[in-house]
Kinemage of the C-alpha trace (Angstrom):
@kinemage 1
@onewidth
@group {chain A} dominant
@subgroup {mainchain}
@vectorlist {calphas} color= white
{ca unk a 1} P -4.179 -32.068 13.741
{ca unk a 2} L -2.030 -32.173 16.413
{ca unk a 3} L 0.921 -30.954 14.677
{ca unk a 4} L -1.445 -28.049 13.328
{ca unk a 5} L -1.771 -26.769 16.942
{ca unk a 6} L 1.659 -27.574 18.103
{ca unk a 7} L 2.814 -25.136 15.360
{ca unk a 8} L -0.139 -22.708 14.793
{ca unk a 9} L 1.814 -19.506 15.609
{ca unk a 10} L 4.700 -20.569 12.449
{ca unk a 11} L 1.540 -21.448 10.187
{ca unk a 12} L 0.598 -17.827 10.608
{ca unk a 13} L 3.949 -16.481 10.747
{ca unk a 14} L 4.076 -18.219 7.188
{ca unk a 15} L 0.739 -17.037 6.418
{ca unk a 16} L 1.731 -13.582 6.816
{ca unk a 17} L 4.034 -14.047 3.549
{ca unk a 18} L 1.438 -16.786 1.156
{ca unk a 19} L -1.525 -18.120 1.504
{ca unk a 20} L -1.259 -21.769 3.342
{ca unk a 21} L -3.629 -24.207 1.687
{ca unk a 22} L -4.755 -26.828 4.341
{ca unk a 23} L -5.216 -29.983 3.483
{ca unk a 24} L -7.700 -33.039 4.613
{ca unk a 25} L -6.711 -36.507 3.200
{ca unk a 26} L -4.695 -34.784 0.899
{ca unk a 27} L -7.167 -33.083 -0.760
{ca unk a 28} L -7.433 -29.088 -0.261
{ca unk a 29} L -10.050 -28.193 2.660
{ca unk a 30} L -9.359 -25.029 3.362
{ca unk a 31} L -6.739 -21.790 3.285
{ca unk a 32} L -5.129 -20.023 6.240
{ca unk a 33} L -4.541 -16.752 5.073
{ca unk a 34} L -2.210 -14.286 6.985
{ca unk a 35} L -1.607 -10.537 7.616
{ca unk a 36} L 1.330 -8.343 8.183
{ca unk a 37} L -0.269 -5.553 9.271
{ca unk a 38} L -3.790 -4.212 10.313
{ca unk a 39} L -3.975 -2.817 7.449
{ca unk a 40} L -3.670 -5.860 5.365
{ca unk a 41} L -6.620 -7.249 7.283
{ca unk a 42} L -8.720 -3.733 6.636
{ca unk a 43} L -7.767 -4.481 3.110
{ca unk a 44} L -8.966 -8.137 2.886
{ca unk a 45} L -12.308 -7.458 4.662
{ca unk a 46} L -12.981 -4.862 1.879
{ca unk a 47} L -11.912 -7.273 -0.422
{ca unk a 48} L -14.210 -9.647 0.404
{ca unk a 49} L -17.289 -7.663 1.656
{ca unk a 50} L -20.337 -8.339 -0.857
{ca unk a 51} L -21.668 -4.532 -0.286
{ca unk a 52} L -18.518 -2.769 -0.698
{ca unk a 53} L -17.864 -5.192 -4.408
{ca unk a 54} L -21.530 -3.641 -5.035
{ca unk a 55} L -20.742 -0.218 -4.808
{ca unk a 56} L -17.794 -0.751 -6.873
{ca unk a 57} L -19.362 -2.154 -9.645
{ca unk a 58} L -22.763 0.427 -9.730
{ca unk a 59} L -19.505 3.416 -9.800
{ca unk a 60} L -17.646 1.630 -12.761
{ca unk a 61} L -21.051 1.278 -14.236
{ca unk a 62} L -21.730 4.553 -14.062
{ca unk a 63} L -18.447 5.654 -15.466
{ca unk a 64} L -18.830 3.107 -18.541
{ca unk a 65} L -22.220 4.533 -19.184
{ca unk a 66} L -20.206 8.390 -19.169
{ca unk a 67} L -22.169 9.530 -15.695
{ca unk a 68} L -19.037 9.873 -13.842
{ca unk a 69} L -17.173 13.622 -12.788
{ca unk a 70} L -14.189 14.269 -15.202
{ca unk a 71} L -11.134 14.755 -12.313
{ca unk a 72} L -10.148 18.286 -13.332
{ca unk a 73} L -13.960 19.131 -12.518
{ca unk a 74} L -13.433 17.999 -8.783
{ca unk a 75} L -13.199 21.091 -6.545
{ca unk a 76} L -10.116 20.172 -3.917
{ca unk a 77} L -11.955 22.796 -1.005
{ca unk a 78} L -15.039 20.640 -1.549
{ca unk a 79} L -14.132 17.000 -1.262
{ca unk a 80} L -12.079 17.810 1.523
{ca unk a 81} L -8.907 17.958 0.433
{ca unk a 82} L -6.102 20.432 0.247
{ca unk a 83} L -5.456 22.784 -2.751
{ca unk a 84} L -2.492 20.897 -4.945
{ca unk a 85} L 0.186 23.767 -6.024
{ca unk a 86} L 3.167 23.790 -8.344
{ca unk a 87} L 4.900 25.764 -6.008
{ca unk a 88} L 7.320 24.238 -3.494
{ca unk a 89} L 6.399 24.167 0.356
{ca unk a 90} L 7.752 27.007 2.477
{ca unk a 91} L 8.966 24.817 5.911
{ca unk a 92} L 7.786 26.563 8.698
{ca unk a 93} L 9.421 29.094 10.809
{ca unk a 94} L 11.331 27.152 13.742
{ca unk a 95} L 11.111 28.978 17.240
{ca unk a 96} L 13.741 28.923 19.682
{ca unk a 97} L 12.842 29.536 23.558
């Protein structure tokens, strides 16, 4: 164990990259798991959280059973979103002071 917290901040640094199975008596005990980024550790808590798997499954349900919105249906104003276009981007006028 002491080694374990003599080198904790390389476990994690190696963490970051693969999981690190931890071993007691040479059998697995547990898994240090790392993240790059906070967004690797928003993705693993949704991962992992029971209600969010839930909600998952009852929407792929719903789209087995043919209850889902067809895509082209979905109205871009009204889920937030902004129109898509074919046409390229005009950049906006720059001003000069």
């Amino acid at each position: 164990m002491a080694v374990v917290k003599d080198h904790f901040s390389e476990y994690l640094d190696e963490a970051a990259k693969e999981d690190v199975v931890i071993t007691r008596h040479g059998r697995p005990a547990g898994v240090l798991v790392g993240f790059r980024t906070e967004d690797d550790w928003f993705d693993y808590r949704l991962e992992n959280d029971p209600a969010f798997l839930k909600r998952i499954e009852r929407a792929r349900q719903s789209l087995r059973t043919g209850q889902g919105v067809p895509w082209p249906d979905i109205e871009p104003q009204a889920a937030g979103c902004e129109q898509v276009s074919d046409k390229p981007r005009r950049k906006p006028p720059t001003t000069h002071r």
